[in-house]
KEKOL-249399 format. One record per residue: residue number from 1; residue in three letters; x, y negated, z negated of N, C-alpha, C in turn. Coordinates in Angstrom, 1 decimal. Atoms other than C-alpha are relative to their C-alpha. Layout:
<atom><pos>NUM</pos><code>ALA</code><n_c1>X</n_c1><n_c2>Y</n_c2><n_c3>Z</n_c3><ca_c1>X</ca_c1><ca_c2>Y</ca_c2><ca_c3>Z</ca_c3><c_c1>X</c_c1><c_c2>Y</c_c2><c_c3>Z</c_c3></atom>
...
END
This chain:
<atom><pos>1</pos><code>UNK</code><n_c1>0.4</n_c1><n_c2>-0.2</n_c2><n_c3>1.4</n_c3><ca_c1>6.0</ca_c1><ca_c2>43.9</ca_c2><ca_c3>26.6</ca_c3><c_c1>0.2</c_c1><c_c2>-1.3</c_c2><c_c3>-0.7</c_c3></atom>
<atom><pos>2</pos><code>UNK</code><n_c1>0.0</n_c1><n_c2>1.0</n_c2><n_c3>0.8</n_c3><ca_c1>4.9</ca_c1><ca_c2>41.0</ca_c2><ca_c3>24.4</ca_c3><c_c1>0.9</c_c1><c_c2>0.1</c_c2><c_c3>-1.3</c_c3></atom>
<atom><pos>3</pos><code>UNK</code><n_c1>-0.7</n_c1><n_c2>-1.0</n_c2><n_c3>1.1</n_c3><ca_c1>7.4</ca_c1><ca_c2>41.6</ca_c2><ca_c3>21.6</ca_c3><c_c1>-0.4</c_c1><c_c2>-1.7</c_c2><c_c3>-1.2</c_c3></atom>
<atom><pos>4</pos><code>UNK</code><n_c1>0.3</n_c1><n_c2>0.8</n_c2><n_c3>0.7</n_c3><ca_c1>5.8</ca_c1><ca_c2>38.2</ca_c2><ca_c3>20.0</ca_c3><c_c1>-0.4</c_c1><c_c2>0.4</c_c2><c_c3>-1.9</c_c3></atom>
<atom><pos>5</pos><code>UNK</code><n_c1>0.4</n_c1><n_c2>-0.5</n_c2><n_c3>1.2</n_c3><ca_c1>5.2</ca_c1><ca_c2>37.7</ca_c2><ca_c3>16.2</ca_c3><c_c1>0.1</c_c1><c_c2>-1.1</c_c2><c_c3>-0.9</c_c3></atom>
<atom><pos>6</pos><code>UNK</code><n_c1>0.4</n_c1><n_c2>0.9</n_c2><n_c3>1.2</n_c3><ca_c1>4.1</ca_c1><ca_c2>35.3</ca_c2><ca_c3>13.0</ca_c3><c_c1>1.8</c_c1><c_c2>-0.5</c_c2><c_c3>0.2</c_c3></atom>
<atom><pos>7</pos><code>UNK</code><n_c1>-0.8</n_c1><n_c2>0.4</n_c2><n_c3>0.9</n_c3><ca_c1>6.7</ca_c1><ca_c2>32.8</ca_c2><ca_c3>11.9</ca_c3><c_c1>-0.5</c_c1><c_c2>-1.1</c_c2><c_c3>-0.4</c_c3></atom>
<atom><pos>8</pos><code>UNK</code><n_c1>1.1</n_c1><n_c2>1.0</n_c2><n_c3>1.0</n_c3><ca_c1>6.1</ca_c1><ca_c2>30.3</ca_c2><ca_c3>9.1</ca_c3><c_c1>1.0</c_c1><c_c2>-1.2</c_c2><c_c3>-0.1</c_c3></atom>
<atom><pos>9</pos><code>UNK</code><n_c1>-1.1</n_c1><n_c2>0.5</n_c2><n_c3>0.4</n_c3><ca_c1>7.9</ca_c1><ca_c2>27.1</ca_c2><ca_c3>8.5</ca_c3><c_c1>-0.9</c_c1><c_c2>-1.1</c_c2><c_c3>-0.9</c_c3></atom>
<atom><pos>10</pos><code>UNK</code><n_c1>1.1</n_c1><n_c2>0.9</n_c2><n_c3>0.6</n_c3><ca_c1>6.3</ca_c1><ca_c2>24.2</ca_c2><ca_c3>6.2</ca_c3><c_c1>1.2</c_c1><c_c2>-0.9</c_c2><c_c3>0.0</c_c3></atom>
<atom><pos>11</pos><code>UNK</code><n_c1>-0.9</n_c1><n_c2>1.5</n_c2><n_c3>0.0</n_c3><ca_c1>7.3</ca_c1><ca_c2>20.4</ca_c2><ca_c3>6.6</ca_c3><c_c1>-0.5</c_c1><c_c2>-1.1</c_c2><c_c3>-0.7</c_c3></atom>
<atom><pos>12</pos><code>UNK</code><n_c1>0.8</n_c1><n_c2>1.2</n_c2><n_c3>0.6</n_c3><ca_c1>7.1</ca_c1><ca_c2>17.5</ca_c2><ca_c3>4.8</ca_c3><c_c1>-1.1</c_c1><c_c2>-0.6</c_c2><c_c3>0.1</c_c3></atom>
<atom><pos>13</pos><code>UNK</code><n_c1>1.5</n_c1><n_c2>0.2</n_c2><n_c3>0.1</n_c3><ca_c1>3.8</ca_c1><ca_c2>15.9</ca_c2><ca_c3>4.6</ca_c3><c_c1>-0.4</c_c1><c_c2>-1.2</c_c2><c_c3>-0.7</c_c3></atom>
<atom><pos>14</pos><code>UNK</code><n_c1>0.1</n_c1><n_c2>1.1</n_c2><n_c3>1.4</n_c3><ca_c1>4.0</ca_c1><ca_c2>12.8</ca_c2><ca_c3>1.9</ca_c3><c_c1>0.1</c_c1><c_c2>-1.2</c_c2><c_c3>0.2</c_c3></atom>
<atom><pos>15</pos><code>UNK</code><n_c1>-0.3</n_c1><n_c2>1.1</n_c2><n_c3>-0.7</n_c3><ca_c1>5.1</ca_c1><ca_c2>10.1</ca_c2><ca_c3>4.1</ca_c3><c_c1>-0.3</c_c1><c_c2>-0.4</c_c2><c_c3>0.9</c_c3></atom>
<atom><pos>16</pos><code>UNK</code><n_c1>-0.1</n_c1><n_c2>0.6</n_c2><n_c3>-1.1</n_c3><ca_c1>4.4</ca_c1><ca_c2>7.8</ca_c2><ca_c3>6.8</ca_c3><c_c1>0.9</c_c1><c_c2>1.0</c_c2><c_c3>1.2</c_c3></atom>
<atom><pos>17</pos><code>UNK</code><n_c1>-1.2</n_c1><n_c2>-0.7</n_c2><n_c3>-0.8</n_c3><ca_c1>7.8</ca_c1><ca_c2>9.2</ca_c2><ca_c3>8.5</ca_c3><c_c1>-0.5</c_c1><c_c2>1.1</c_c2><c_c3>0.1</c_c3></atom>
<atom><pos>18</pos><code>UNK</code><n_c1>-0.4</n_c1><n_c2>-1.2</n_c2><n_c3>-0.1</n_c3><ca_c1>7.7</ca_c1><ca_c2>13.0</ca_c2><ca_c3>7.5</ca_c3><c_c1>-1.3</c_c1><c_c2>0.2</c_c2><c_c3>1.1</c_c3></atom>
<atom><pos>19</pos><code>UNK</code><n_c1>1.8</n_c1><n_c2>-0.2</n_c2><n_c3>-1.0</n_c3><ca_c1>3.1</ca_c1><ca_c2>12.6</ca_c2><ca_c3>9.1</ca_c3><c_c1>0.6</c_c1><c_c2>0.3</c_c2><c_c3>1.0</c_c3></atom>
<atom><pos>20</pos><code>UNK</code><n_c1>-0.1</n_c1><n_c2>0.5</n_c2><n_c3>-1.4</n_c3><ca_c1>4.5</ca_c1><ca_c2>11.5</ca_c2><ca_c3>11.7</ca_c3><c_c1>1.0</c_c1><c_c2>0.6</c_c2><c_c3>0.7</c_c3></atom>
<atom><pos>21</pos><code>UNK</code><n_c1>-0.7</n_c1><n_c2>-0.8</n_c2><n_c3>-0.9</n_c3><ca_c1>7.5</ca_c1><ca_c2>13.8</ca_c2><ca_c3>12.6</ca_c3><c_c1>-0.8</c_c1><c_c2>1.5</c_c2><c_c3>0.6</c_c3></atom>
<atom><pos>22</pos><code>UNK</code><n_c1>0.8</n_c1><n_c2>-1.1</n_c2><n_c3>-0.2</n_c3><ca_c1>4.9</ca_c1><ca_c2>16.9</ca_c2><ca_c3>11.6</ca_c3><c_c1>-1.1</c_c1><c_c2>-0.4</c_c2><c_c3>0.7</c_c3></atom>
<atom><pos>23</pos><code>UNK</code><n_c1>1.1</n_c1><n_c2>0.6</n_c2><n_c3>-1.2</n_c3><ca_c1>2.4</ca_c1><ca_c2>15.5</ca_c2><ca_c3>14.0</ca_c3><c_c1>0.5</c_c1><c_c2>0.5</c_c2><c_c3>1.1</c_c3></atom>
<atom><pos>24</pos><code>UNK</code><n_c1>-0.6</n_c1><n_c2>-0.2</n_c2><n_c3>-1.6</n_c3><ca_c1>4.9</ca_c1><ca_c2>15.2</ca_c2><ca_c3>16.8</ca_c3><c_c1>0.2</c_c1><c_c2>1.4</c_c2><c_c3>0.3</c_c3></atom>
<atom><pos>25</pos><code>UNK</code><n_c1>-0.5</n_c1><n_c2>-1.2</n_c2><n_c3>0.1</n_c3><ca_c1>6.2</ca_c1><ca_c2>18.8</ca_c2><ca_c3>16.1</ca_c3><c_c1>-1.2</c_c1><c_c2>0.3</c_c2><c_c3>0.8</c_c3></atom>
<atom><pos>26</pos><code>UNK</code><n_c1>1.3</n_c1><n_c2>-0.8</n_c2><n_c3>-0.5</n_c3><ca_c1>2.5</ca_c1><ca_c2>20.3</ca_c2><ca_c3>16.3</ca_c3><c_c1>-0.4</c_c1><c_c2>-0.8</c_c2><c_c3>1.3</c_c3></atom>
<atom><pos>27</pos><code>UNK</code><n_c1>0.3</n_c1><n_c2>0.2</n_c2><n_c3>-1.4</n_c3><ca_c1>1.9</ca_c1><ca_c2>17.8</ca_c2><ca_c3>19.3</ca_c3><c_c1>0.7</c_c1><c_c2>0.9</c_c2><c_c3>1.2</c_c3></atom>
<atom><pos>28</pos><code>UNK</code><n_c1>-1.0</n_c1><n_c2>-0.4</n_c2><n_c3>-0.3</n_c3><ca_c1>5.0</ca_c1><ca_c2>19.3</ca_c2><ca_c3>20.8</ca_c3><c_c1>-0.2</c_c1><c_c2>1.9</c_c2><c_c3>0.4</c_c3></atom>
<atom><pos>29</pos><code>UNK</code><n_c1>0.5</n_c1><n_c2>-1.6</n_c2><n_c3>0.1</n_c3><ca_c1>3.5</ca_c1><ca_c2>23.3</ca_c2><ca_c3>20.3</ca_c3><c_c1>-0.8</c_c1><c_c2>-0.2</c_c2><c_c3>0.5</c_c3></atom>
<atom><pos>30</pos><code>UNK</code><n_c1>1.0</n_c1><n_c2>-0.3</n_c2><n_c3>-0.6</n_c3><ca_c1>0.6</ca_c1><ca_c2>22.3</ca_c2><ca_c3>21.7</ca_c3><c_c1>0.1</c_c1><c_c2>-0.4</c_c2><c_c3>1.7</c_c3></atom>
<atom><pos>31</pos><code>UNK</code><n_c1>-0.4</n_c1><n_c2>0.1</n_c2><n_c3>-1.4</n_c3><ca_c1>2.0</ca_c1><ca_c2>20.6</ca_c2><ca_c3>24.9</ca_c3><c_c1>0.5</c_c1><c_c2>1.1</c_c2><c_c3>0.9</c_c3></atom>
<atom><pos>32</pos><code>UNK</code><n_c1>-0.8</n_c1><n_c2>-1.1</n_c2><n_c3>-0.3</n_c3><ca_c1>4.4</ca_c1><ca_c2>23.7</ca_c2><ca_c3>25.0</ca_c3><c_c1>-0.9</c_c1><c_c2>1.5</c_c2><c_c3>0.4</c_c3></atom>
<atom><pos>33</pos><code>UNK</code><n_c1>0.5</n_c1><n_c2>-1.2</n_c2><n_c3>-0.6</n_c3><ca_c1>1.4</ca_c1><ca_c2>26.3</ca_c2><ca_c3>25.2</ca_c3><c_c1>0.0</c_c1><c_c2>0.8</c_c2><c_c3>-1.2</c_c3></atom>
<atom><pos>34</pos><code>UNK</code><n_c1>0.0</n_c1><n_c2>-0.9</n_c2><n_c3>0.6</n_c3><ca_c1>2.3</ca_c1><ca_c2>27.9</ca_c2><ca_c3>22.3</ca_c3><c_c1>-0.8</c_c1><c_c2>0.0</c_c2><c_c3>-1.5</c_c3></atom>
<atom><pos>35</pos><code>UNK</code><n_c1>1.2</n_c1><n_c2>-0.1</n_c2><n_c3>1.0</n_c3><ca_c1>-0.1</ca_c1><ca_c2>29.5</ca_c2><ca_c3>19.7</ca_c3><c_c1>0.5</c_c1><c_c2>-0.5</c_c2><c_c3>-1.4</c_c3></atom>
<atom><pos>36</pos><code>UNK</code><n_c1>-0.2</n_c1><n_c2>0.0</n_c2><n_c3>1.2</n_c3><ca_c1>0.0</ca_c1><ca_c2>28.0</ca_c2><ca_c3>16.3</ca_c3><c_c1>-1.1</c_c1><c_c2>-0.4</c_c2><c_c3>-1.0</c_c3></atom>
<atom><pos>37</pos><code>UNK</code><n_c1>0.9</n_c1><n_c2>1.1</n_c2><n_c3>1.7</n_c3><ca_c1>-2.1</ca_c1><ca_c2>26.8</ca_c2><ca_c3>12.7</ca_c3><c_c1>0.5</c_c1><c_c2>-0.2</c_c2><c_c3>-0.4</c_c3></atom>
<atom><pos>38</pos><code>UNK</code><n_c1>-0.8</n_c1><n_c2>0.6</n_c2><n_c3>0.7</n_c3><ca_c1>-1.3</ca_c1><ca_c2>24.7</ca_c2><ca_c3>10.6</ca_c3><c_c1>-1.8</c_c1><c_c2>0.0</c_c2><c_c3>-1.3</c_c3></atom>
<atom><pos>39</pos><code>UNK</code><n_c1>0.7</n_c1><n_c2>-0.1</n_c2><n_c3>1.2</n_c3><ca_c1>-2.8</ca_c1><ca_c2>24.1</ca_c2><ca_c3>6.7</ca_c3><c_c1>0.6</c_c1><c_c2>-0.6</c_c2><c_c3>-1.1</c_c3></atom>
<atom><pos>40</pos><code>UNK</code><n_c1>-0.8</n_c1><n_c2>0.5</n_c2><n_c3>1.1</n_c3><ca_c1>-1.9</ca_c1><ca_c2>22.1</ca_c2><ca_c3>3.8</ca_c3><c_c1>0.5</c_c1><c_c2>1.1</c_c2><c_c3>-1.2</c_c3></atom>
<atom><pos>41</pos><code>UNK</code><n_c1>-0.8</n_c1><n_c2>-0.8</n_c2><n_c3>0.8</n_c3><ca_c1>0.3</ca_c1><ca_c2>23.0</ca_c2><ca_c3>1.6</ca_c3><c_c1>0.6</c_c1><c_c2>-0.7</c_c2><c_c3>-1.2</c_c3></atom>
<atom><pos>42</pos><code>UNK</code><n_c1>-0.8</n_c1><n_c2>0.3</n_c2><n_c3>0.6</n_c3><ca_c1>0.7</ca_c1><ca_c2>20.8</ca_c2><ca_c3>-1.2</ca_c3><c_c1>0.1</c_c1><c_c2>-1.4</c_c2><c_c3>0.9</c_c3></atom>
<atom><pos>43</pos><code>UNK</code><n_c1>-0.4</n_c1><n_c2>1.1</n_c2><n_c3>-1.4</n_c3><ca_c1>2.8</ca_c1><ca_c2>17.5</ca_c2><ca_c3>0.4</ca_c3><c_c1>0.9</c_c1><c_c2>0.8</c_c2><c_c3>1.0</c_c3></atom>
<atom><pos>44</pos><code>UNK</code><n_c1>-0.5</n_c1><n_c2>-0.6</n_c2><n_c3>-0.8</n_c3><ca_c1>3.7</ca_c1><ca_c2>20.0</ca_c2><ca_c3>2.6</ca_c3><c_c1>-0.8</c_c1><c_c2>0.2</c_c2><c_c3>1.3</c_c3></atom>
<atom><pos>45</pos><code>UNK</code><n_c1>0.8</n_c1><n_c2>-0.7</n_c2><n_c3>-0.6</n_c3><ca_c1>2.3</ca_c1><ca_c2>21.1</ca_c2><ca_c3>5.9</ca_c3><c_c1>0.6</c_c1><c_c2>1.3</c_c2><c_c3>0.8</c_c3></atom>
<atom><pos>46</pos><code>UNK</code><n_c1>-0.3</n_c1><n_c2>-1.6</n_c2><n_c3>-0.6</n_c3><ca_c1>2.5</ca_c1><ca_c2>24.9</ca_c2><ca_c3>7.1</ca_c3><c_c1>-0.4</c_c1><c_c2>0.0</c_c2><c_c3>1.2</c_c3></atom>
<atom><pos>47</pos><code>UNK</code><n_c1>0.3</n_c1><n_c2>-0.6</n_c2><n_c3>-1.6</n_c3><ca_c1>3.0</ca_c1><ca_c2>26.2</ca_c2><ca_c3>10.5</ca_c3><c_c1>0.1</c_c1><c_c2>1.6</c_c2><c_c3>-0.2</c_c3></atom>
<atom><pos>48</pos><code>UNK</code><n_c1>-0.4</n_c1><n_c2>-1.7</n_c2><n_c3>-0.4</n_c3><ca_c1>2.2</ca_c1><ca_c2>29.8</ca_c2><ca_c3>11.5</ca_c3><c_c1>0.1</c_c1><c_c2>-0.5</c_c2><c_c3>1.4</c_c3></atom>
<atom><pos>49</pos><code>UNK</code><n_c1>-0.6</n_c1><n_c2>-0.1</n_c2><n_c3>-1.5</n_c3><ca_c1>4.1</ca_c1><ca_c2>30.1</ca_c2><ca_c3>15.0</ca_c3><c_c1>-0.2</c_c1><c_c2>1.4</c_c2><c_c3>0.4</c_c3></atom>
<atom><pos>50</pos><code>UNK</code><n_c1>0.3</n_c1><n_c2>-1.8</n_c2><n_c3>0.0</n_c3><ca_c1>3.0</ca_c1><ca_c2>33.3</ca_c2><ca_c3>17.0</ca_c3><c_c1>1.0</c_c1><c_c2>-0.6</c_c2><c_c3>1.4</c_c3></atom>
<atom><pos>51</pos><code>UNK</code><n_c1>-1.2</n_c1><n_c2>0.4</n_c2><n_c3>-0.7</n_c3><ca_c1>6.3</ca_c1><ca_c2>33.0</ca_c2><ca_c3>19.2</ca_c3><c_c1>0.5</c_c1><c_c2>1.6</c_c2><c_c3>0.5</c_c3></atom>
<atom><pos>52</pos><code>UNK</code><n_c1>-1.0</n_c1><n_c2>-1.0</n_c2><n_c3>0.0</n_c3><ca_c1>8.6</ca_c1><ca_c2>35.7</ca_c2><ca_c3>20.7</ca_c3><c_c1>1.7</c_c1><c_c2>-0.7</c_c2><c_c3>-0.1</c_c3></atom>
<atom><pos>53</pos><code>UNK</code><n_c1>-1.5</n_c1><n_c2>0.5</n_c2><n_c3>0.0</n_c3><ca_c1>12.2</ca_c1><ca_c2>35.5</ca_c2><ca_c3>20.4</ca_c3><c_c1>0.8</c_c1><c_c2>-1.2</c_c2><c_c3>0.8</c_c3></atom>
<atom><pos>54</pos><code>UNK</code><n_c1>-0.4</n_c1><n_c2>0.3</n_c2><n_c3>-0.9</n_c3><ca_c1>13.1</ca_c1><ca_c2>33.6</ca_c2><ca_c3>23.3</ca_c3><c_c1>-0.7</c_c1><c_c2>-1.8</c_c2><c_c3>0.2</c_c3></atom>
<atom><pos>55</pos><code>UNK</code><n_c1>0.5</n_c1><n_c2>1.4</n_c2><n_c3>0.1</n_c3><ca_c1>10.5</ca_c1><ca_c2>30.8</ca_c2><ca_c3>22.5</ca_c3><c_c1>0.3</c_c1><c_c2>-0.5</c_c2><c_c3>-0.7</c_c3></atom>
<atom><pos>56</pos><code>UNK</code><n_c1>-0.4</n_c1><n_c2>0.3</n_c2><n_c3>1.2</n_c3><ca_c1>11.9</ca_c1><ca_c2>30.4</ca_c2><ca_c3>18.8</ca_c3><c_c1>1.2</c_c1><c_c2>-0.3</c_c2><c_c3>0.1</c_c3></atom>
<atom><pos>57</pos><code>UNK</code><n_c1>-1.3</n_c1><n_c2>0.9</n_c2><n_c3>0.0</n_c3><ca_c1>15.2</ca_c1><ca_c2>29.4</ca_c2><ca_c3>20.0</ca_c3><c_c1>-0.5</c_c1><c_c2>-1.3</c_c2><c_c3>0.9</c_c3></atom>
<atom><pos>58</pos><code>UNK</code><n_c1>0.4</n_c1><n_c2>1.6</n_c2><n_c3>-0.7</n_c3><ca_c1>13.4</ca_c1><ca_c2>26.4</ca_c2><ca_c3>22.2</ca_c3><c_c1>-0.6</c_c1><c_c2>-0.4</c_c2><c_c3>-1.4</c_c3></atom>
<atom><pos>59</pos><code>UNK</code><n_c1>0.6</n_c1><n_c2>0.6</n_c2><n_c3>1.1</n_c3><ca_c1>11.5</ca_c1><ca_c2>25.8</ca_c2><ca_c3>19.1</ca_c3><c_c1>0.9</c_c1><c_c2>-0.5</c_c2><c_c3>-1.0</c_c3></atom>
<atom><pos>60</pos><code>UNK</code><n_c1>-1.1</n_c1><n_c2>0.2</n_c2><n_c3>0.9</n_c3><ca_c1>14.3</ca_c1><ca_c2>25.8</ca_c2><ca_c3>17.1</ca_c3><c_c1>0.7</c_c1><c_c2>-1.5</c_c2><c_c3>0.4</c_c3></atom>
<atom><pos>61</pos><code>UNK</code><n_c1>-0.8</n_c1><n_c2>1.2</n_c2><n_c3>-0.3</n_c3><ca_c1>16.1</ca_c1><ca_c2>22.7</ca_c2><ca_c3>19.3</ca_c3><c_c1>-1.5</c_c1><c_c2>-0.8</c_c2><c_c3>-0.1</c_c3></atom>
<atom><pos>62</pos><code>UNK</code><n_c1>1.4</n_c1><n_c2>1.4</n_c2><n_c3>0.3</n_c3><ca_c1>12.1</ca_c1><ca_c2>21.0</ca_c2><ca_c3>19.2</ca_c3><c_c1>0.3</c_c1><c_c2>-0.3</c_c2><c_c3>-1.9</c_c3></atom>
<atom><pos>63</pos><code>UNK</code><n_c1>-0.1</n_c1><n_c2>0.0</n_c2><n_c3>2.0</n_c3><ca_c1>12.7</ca_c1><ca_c2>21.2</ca_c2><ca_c3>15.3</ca_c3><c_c1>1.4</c_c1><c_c2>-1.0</c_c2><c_c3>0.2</c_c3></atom>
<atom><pos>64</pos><code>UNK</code><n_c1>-1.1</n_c1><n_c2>0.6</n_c2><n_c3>0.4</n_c3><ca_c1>16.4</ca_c1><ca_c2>19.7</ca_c2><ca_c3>15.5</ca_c3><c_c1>-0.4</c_c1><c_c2>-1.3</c_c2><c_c3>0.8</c_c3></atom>
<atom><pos>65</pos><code>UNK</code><n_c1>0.2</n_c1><n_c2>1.2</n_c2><n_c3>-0.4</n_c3><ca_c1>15.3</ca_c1><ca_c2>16.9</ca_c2><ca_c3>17.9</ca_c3><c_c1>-1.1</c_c1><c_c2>-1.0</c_c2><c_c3>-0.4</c_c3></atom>
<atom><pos>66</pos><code>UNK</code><n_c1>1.3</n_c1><n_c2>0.7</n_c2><n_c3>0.3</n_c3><ca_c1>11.6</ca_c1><ca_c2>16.3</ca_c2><ca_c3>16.5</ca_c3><c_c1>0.3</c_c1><c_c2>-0.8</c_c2><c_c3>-1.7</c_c3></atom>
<atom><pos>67</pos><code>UNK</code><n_c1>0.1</n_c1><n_c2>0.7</n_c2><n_c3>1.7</n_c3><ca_c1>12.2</ca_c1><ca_c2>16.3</ca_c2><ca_c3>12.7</ca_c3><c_c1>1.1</c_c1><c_c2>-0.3</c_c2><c_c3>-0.9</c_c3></atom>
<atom><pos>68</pos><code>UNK</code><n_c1>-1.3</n_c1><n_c2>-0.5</n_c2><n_c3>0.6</n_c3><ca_c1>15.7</ca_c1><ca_c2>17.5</ca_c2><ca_c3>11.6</ca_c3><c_c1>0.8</c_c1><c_c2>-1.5</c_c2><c_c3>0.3</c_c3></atom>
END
């Protein structure tokens, strides 16, 4: 059972740095396989993550090592 489902998170956007961590992130999703979009938001950029539980805690430590 796929028990997958939407999560949203939006990251900086405005800077040299923040491009460049939310780049790596979305490189980082896309290496990993896992479905996402993204869309501005503002100096923001939006992720929809279609994740299940079990991939949102690895994504969670990609978040603390990529951008955090």
């Amino acid at each position: 059972m796929n028990n997958a489902k939407w999560y949203f998170i939006e990251l900086p956007y405005f800077s040299d740095i923040t491009k460049n961590d939310a780049d790596r992130f979305k490189q980082w999703l896309h290496n990993n396989n896992i479905k996402f979009e993204t869309s501005g938001a503002g100096s923001y950029l939006h992720f929809e993550i279609y994740a299940t539980l079990d991939q949102v805690k690895i994504i969670d430590k990609a978040l603390d090592e990529i951008v955090w």
